[in-house]
C-alpha positions as CSV (number, residue, x, y, z in Angstrom):
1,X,1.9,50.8,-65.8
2,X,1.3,47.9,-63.3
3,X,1.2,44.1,-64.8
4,X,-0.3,44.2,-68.4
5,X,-3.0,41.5,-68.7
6,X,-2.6,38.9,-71.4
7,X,-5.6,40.4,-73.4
8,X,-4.5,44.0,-73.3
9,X,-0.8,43.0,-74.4
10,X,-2.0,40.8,-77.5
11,X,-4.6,43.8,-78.4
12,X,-0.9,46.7,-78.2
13,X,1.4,43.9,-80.5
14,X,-1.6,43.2,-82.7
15,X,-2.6,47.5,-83.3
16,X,0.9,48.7,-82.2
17,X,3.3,46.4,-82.9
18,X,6.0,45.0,-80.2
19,X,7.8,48.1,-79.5
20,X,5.2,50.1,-78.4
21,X,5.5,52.6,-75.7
22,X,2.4,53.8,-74.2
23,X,2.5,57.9,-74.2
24,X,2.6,59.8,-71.2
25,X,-0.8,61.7,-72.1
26,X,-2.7,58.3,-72.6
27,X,-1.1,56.4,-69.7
28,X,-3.8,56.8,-67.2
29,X,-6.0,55.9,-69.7
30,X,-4.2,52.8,-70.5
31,X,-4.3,52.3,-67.0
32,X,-7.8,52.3,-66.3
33,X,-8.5,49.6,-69.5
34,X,-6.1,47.2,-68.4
35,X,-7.4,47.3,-64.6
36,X,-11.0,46.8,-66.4
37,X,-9.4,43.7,-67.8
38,X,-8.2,42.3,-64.7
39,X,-11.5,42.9,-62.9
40,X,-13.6,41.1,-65.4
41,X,-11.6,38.4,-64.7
42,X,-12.0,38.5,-61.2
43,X,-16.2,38.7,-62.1
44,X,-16.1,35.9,-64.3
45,X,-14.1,33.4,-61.9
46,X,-16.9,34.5,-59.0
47,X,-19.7,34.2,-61.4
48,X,-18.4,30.5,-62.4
49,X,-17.5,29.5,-59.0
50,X,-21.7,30.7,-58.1
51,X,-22.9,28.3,-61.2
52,X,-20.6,25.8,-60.3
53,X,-22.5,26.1,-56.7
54,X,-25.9,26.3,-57.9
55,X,-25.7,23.1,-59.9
56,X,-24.5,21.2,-56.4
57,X,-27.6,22.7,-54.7
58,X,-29.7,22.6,-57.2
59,X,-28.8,18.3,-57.5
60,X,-28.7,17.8,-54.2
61,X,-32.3,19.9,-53.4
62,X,-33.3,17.5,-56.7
63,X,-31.8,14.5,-55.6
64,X,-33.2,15.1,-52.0
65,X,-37.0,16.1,-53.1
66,X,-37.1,12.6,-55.2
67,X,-35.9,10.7,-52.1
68,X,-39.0,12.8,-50.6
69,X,-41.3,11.9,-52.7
70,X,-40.5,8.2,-52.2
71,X,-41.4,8.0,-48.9
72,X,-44.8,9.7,-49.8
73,X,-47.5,6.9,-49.5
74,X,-49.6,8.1,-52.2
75,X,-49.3,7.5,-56.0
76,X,-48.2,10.5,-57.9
77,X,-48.7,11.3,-61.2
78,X,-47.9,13.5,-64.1
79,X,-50.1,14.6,-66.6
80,X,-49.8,16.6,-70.0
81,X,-51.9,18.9,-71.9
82,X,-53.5,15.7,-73.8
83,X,-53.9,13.9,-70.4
84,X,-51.1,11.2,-71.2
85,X,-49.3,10.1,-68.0
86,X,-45.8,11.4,-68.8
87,X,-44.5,10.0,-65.4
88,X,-45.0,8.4,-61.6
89,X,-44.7,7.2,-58.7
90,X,-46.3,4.0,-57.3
91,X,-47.8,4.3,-53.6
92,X,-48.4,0.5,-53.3
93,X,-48.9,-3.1,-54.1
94,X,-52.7,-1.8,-55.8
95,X,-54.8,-2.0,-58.8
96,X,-53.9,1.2,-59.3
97,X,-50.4,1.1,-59.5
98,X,-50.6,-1.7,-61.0
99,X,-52.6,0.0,-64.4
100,X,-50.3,3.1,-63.9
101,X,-47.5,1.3,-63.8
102,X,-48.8,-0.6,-67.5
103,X,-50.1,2.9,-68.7
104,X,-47.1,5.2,-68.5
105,X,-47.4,7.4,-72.2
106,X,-51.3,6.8,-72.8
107,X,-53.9,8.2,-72.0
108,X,-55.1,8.3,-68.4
109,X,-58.9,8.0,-69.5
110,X,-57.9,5.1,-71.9
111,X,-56.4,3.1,-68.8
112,X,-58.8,3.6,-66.1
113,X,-62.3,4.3,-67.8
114,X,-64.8,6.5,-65.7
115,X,-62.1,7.0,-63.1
116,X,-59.8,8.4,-65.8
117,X,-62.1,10.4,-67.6
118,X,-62.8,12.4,-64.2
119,X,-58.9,12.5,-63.9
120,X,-58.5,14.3,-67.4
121,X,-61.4,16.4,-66.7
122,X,-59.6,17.8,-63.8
123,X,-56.6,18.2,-65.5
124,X,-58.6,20.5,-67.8
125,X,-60.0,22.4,-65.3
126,X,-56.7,22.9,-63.9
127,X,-55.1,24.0,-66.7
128,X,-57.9,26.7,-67.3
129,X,-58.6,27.9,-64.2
130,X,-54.3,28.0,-63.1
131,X,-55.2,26.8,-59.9
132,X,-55.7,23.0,-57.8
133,X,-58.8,20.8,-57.8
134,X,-59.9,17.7,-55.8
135,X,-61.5,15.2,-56.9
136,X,-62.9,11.9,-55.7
137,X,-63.6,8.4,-57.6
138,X,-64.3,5.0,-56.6
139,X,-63.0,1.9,-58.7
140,X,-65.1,-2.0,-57.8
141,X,-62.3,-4.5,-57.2
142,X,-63.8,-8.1,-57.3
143,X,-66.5,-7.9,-54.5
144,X,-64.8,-4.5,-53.2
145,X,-64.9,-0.7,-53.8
146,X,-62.3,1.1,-53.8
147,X,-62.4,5.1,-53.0
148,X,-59.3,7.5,-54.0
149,X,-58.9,10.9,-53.6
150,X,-57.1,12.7,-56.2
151,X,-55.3,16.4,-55.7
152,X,-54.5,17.9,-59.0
153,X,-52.3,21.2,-59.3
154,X,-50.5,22.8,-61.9
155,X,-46.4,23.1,-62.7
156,X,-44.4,25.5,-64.5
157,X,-43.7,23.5,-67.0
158,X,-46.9,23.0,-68.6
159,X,-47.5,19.4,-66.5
160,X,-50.3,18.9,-63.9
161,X,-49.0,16.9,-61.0
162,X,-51.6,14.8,-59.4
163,X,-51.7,13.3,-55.9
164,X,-54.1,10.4,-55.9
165,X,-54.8,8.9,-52.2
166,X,-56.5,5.6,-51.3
167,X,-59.1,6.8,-49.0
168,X,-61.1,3.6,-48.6
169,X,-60.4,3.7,-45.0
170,X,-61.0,6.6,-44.3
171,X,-65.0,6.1,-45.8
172,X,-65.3,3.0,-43.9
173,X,-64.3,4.9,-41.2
174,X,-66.6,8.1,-42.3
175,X,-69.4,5.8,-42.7
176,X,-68.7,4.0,-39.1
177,X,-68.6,7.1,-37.5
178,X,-71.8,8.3,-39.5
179,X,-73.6,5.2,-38.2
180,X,-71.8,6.1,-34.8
181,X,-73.3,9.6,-35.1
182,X,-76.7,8.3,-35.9
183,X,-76.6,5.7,-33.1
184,X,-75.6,8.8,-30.7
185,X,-78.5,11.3,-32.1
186,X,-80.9,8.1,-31.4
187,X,-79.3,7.9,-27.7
188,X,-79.5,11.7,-27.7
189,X,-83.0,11.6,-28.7
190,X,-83.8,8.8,-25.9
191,X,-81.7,10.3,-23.2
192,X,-83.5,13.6,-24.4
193,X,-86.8,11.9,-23.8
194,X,-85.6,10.5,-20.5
195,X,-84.2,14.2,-19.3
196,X,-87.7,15.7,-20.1
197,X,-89.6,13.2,-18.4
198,X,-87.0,13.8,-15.2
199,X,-86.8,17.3,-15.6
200,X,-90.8,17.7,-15.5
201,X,-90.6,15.2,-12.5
202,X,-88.0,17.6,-10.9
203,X,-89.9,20.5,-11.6
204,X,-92.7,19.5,-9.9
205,X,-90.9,18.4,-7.2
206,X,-89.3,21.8,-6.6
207,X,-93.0,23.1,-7.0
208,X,-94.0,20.3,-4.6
209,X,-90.9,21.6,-2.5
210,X,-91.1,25.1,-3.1
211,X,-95.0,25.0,-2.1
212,X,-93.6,22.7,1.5
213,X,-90.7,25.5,2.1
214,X,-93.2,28.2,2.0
215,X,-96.0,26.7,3.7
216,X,-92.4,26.0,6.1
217,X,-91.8,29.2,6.1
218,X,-95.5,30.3,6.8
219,X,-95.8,28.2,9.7
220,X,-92.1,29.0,10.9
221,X,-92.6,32.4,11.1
222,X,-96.1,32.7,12.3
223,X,-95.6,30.3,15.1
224,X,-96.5,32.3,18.4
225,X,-93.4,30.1,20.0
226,X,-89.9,30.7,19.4
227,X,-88.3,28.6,16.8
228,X,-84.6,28.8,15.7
229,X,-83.0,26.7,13.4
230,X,-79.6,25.6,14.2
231,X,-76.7,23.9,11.8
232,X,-73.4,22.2,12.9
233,X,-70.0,23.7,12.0
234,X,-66.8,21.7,11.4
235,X,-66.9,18.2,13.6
236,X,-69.8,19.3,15.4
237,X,-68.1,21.4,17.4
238,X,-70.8,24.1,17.8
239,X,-73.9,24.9,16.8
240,X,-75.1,28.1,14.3
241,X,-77.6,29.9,14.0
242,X,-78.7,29.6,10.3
243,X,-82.7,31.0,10.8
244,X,-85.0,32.9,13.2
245,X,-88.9,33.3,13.2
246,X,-90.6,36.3,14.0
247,X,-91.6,35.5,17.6
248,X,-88.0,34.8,18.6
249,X,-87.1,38.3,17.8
250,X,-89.8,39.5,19.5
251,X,-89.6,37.9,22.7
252,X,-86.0,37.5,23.2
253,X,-85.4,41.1,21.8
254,X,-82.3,39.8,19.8
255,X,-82.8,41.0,16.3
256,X,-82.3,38.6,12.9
257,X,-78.9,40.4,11.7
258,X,-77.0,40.1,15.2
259,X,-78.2,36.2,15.6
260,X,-77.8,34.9,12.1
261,X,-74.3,33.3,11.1
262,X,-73.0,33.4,15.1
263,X,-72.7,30.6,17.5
264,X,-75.4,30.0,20.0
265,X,-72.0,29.8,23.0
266,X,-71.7,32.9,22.0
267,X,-75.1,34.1,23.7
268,X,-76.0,33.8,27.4
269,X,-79.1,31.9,26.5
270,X,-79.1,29.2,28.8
271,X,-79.6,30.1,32.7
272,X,-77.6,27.5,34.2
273,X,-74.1,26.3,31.8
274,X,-75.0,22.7,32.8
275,X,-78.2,23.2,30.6
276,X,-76.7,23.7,27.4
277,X,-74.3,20.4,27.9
278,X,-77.3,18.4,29.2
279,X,-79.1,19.3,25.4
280,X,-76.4,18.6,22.9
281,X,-75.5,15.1,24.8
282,X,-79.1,14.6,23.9
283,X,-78.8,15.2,20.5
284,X,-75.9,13.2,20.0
285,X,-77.6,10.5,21.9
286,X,-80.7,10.8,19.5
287,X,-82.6,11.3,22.4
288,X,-85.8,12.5,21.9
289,X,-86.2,16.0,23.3
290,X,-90.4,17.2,24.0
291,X,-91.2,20.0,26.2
292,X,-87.9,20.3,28.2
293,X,-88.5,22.7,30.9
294,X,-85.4,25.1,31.4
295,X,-84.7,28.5,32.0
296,X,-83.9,30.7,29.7
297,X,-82.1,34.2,29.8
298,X,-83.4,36.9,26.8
299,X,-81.4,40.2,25.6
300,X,-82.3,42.2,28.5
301,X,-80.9,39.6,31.1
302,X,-84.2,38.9,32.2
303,X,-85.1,35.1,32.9
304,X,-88.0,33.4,30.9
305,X,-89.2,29.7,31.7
306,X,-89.5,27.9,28.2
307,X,-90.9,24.0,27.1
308,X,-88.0,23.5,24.6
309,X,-88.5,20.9,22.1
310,X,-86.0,19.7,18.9
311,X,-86.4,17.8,15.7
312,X,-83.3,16.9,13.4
313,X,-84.2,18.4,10.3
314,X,-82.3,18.9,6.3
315,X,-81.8,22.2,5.3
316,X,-80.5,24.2,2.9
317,X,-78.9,20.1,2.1
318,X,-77.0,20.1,5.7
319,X,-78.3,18.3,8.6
320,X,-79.9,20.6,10.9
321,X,-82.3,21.2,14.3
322,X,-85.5,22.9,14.3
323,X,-85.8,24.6,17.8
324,X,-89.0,25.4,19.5
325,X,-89.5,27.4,22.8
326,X,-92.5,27.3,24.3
327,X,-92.8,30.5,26.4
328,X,-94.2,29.4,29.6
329,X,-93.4,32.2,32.1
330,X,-97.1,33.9,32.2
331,X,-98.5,30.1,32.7
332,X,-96.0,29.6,35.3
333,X,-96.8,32.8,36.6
334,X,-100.2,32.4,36.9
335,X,-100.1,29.1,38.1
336,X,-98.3,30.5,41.2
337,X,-100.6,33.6,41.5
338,X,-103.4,30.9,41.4
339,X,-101.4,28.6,44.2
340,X,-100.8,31.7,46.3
341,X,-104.1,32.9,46.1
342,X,-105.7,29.7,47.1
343,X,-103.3,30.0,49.9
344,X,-104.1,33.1,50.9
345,X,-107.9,31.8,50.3
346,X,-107.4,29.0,52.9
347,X,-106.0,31.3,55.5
348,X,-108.7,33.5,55.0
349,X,-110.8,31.6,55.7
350,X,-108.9,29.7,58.4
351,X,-109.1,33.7,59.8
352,X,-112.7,34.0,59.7
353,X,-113.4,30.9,61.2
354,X,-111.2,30.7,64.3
355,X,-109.7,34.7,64.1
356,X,-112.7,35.7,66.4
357,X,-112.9,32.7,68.9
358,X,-109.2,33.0,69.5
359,X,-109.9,36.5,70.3
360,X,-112.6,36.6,72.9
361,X,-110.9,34.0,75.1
362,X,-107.9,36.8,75.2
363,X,-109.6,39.7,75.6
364,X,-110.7,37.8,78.9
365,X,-107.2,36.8,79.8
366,X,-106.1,40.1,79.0
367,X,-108.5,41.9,81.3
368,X,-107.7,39.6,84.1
369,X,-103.9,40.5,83.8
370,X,-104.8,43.9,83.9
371,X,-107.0,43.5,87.3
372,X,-104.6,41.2,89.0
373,X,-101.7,44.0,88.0
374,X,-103.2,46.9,89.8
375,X,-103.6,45.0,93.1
376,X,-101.1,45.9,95.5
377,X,-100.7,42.2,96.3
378,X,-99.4,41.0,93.3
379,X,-97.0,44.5,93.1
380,X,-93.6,42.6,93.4
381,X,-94.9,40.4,89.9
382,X,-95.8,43.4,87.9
383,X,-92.7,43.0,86.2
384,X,-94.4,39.3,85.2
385,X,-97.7,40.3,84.6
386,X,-96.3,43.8,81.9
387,X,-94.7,40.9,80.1
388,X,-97.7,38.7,79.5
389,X,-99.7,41.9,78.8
390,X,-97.6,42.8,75.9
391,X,-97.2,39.1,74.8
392,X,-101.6,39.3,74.5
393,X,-101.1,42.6,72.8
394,X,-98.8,40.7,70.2
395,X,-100.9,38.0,69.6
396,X,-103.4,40.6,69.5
397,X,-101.7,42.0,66.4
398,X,-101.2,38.9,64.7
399,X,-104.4,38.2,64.9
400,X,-105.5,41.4,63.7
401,X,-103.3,41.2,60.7
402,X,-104.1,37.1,60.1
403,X,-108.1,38.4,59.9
404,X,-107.3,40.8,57.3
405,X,-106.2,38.1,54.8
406,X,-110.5,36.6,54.9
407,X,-111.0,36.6,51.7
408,X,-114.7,37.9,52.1
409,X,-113.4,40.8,53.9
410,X,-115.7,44.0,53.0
411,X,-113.9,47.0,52.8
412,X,-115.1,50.6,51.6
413,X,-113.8,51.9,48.9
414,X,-113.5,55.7,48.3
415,X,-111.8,58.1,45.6
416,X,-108.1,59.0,46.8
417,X,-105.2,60.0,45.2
418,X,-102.5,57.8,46.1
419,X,-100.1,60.8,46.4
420,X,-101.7,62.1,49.1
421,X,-101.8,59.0,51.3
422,X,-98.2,58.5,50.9
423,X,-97.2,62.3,51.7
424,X,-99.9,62.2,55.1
425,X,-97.6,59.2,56.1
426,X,-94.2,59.9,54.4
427,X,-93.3,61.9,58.1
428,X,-94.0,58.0,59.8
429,X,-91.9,56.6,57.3
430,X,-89.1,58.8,57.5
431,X,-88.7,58.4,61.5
432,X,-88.6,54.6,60.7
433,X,-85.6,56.2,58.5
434,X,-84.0,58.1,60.6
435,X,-83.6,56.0,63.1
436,X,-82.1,53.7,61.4
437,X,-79.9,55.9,59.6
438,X,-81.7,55.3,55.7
439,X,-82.9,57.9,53.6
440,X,-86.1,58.2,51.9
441,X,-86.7,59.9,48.6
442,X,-90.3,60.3,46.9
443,X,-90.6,60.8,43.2
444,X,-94.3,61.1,42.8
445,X,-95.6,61.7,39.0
446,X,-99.0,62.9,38.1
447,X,-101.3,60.1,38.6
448,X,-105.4,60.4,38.7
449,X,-107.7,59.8,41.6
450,X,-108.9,56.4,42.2
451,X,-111.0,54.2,44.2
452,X,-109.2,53.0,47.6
453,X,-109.6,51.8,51.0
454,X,-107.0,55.2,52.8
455,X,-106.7,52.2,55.7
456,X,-105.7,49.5,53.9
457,X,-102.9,51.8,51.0
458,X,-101.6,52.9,54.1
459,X,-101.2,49.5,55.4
460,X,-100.0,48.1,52.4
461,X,-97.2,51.6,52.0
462,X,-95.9,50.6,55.6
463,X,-95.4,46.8,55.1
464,X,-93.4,46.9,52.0
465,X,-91.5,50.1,53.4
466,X,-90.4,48.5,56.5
467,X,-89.5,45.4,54.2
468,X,-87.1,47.9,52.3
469,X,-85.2,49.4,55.4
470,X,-85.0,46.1,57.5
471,X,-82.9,44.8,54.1
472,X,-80.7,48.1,53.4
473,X,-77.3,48.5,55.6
474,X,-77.1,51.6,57.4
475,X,-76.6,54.8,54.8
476,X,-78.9,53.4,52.3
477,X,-81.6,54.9,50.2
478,X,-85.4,53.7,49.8
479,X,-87.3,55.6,47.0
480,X,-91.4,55.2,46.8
481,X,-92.2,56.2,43.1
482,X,-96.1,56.4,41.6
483,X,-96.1,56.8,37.7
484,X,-98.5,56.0,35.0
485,X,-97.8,53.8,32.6
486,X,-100.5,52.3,29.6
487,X,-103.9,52.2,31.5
488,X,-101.9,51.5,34.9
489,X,-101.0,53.6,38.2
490,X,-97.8,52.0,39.5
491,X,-96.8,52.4,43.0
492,X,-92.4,51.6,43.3
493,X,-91.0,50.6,46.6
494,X,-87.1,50.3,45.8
495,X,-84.7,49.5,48.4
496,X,-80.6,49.1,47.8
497,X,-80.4,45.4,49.5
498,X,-78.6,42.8,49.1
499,X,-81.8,41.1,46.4
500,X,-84.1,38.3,47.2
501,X,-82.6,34.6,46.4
502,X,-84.7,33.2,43.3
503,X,-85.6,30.1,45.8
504,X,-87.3,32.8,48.3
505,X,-88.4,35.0,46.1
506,X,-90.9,31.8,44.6
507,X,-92.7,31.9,48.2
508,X,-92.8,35.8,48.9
509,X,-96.6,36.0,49.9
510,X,-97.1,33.2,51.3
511,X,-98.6,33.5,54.5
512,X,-96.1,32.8,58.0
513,X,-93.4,32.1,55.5
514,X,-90.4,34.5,56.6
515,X,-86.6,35.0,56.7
516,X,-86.5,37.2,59.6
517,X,-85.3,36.2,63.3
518,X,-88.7,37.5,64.9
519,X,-91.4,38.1,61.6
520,X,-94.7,36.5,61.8
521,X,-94.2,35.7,57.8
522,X,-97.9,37.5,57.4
523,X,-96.6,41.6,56.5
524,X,-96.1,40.3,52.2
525,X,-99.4,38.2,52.5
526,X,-101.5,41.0,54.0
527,X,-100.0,43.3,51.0
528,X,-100.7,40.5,48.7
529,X,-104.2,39.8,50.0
530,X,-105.1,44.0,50.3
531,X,-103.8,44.6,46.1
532,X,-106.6,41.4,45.5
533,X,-108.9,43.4,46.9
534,X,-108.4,46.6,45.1
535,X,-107.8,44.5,41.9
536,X,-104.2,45.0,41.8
537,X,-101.0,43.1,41.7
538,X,-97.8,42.8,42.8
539,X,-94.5,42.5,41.1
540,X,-91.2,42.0,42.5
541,X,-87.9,42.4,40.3
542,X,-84.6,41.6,42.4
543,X,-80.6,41.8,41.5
544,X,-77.9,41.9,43.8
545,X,-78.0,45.4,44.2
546,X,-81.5,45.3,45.5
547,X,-85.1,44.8,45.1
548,X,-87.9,46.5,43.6
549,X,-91.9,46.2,44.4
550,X,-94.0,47.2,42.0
551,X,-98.1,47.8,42.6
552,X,-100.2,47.9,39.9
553,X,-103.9,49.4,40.1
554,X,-106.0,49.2,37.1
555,X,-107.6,52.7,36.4
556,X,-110.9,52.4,35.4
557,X,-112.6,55.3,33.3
């Protein structure tokens, strides 16, 4: 048997006596109760050593929750059943504390009156309902009132531990804030006011604006000229397109989605580069810019004269220019078909004053030339007198073609198709051709009959034909097209020359203006003056890789 505890060797003397010996049968039994005995001792030393624990942490978690409760501001209390204060804590130099502190084993109600009847009555409540309360009380203090709030809750051992706070402050400061509040709610109200009256103002100026943008808007984009409104990007640098009206896509052929957003660089709008510098050192000069004449180039390339006028303007809230381009090209071309008419007006009748006189004196020369060039005589100066003969049949000519520009002119007019004339002399033409080594090509559409002087279309074919050879090179090809187009037969001259130079082409018609060595300047005038009296006109459309004439008849049903 191992070591015999003390208990089981005084229980074998006392039942056994000394000389006991533990039988072989019972010694595992004996065994088993004296191991029991050594374990509950090992139990018992644990269990003391836990108490002994316990009763350190329980002190110090006792000792520490008092020095807690020190440092609490408030005065605490404990209540019994009978609402006696069995115990407390002063939170200040107070009235309060100062009763508590005289009141400690009566009856709260007895010591503070009103405030301690509400106090008990809580403590009841508390007691029957097993849960907290609040509570709040006031107490008048010479000329001052004093507010506390008091937090009652139950403990476990039948006491009711109440929390009373000294929340005089905090009303002050409740009742300054509610004054605050109400001195804000009046602002409110005012600034309310204020904002109505400046909200109805705004509204009616964004109906004042609203009704100015869209009678903007009307006027922008019902204006027969083209406007554009442009914006500045970053530093000025360049110049956006922000808005177009109708009329800009119209005549420019540009349409609103391609122009919007981009950069006007970025479009070969202004003929000449100089043109776009000269306008924006305008602008930043605030110089005033009214009916600017310059040249302007559309979609299709083709050149437009425009009056361009600009006005700084705000929109959308950026600082902007309102565009306008007066579209003066059909004025201007007018203008010049009125100029060149008058010229051709005053020639005309320079023609039928003089053509005639000038004539007669030269048919007499002529005819004397002619007589003194058959004598025999004279035979070693017939080389002379051929000479002057031909030089009288020149003038002759130019004559001839100077008296066909009168103005007053009567010519017969009979119905012809214009196909016909230019296939009876398309073999005349084509000799001119061949011996200059050009081709001609006729497209000829179907075109009605009209009213024509035969004489004079075929005059008019073989000026503007000989025009188109004398400006191709060698190997190049002249086409003569008719077509209809809208209520108009077009007869097409086009040649593969070199073009017409804008300055010349301004003064084609004009009569004795030429470019050639030995022209009389009178072939374009005569076709001018011949379509004026067939109530046609002439168009001419030139690019470096030659020129095209185009004759428009009017047909008349």
């Amino acid at each position: 048997m191992d070591q015999i505890h003390n208990l089981m060797r005084r229980q074998i003397r006392k039942h056994f006596g000394n000389a006991f010996i533990v039988p072989e049968d019972f010694q595992s039994f004996f065994n088993a109760v004296n191991s029991a005995y050594w374990e509950s001792d090992t139990d018992r030393g644990m269990l003391e050593r836990a108490l002994e624990l316990s009763s350190q942490e329980l002190l110090q978690t006792n000792s520490e929750m008092m020095a807690l409760i020190k440092t609490f501001p408030d005065v605490l209390l404990w209540l019994n059943a009978d609402g006696a204060v069995t115990g407390y804590k002063a939170g200040g130099a107070t009235d309060l504390d100062i009763k508590i502190g005289e009141m400690v084993g009566r009856r709260v109600e007895d010591a503070l009156g009103d405030a301690g009847i509400k106090l008990n009555e809580a403590n009841k409540r508390v007691r029957s309902e097993g849960r907290p309360t609040s509570i709040e009380y006031s107490v008048v203090s010479g000329n001052n009132e004093l507010f506390y709030e008091a937090r009652l809750l139950p403990l476990f051992n039948d006491q009711v531990f109440a929390v009373i706070r000294d929340i005089t402050q905090a009303k002050k400061m409740q009742e300054e804030l509610r004054k605050h509040r109400v001195h804000l709610e009046e602002m409110v109200e005012e600034r309310t006011r204020e904002l109505k009256t400046a909200n109805e103002k705004l509204q009616r100026e964004v109906a004042d604006r609203k009704q100015a943008e869209e009678r903007f808007s009307k006027a922008f984009n019902a204006n027969p000229n083209i406007m554009f409104i442009l914006t500045f990007t970053y530093q000025q640098k360049d110049a956006v397109f922000i808005d177009v009206n109708k009329s800009f896509e119209q005549i420019t052929g540009y349409k609103r989605e391609e122009i919007i957003g981009r950069k006007i660089l970025e479009f070969d709008i202004w003929e000449k580069p100089a043109d776009s510098k000269r306008i924006v050192d305008m602008i930043r000069g605030n110089k005033e810019i009214r009916n600017l004449d310059l040249n302007c180039r559309i979609k299709s390339g083709e050149v437009r004269t425009c009056l361009i006028s600009v006005e700084p303007i705000e929109f959308g809230g950026c600082a902007s220019l309102l565009v306008s381009a007066n579209d003066v090209t059909e004025r201007k071309r007018i203008e010049s078909e009125m100029a060149r008419l008058e010229r051709l007006n005053l020639v005309g009748e320079m023609a039928a004053g003089i053509g005639h006189e000038l004539r007669n004196p030269m048919t007499a020369v002529k005819g004397f030339l002619q007589l003194l060039n058959a004598k025999q005589e004279y035979a070693k100066h017939k080389e002379f007198f051929d000479l002057m003969i031909d030089e009288m049949n020149r003038a002759n000519s130019i004559i001839t073609e100077f008296l066909s520009l009168a103005k007053n002119r009567m010519v017969e007019l009979k119905t012809h198709n214009l196909n016909k004339i230019i296939k009876a002399i398309s073999p005349l033409i084509d000799a001119d051709g061949i011996v200059t080594d050009k081709q001609i090509v006729l497209e000829l559409g179907d075109i009605p009959d009209m009213s024509l002087n035969e004489k004079e279309i075929r005059q008019l074919i073989f000026n503007l034909t000989r025009n188109g050879l004398e400006a191709m090179s060698p190997g190049g090809i002249m086409t003569i097209k008719t077509f209809r187009e809208g209520g108009e037969v077009v007869l097409a001259v086009q040649d593969q020359g070199q073009g017409i130079e804008p300055d010349v082409l301004e003064k084609i018609g004009t009569p004795f203006f030429t470019t050639k060595d030995h022209g009389t300047g009178l072939g374009l005038a005569v076709c001018y003056s011949i379509a004026d009296r067939h109530n046609a006109k002439i168009d001419v459309v030139s690019s470096p890789t030659g020129s095209v004439f185009y004759v428009r008849f009017k047909v008349f049903r």
